[in-house]
C-alpha positions in Angstrom: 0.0 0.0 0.0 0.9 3.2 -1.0 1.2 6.2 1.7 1.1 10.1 1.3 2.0 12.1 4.3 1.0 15.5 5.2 1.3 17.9 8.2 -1.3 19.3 9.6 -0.7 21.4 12.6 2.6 20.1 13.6 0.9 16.6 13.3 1.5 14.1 10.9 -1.5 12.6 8.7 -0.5 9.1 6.5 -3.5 9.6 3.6 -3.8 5.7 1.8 -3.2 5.4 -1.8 -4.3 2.6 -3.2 -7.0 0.8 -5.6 -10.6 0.4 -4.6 -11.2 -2.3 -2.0 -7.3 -2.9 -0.4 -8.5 -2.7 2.8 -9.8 -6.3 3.4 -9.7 -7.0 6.6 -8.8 -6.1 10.9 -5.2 -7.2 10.1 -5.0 -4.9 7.2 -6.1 -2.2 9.1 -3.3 -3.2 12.2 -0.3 -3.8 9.6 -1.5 0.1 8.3 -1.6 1.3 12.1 1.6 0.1 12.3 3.7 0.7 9.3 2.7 4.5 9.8 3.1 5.0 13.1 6.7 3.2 13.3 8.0 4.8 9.7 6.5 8.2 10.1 5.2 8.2 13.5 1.8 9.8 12.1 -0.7 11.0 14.7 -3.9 9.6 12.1 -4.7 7.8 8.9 -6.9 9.2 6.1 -8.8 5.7 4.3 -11.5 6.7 2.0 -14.7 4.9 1.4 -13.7 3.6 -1.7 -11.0 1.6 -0.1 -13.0 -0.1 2.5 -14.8 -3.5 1.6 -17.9 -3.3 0.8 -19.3 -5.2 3.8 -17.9 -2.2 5.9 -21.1 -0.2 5.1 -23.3 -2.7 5.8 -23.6 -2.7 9.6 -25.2 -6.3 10.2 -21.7 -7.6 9.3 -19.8 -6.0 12.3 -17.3 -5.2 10.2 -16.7 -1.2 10.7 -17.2 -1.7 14.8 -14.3 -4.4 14.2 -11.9 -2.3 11.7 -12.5 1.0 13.9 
């Protein structure tokens, strides 16, 4: 996956570049959590709908309580 960093008030923000759907799963989203806090030490992460599995928006599936 593909990062883009910005500062935003003296804090770091990694923003996700990648194609639709690379977020698959909770260890996706721990491997990102990871990767930007211990290469950039980023305060946050922007993900944009588009990159989130479609089950995600569908809250009978749990998914977006698990991933967040």
């Amino acid at each position: 996956m593909e990062m883009e960093y910005h500062t935003y008030g003296g804090m770091i923000i990694a923003e996700l570049i990648c194609p639709a759907h690379c977020i698959r799963d909770t260890q996706d989203i721990l491997d990102l959590m990871a990767t930007v806090s211990y290469c950039r030490d980023a305060a946050g992460i922007m993900i944009k709908g588009p990159h989130l599995p479609e089950d995600f928006f569908d809250l009978h599936t749990g998914l977006a309580g698990e991933l967040l």
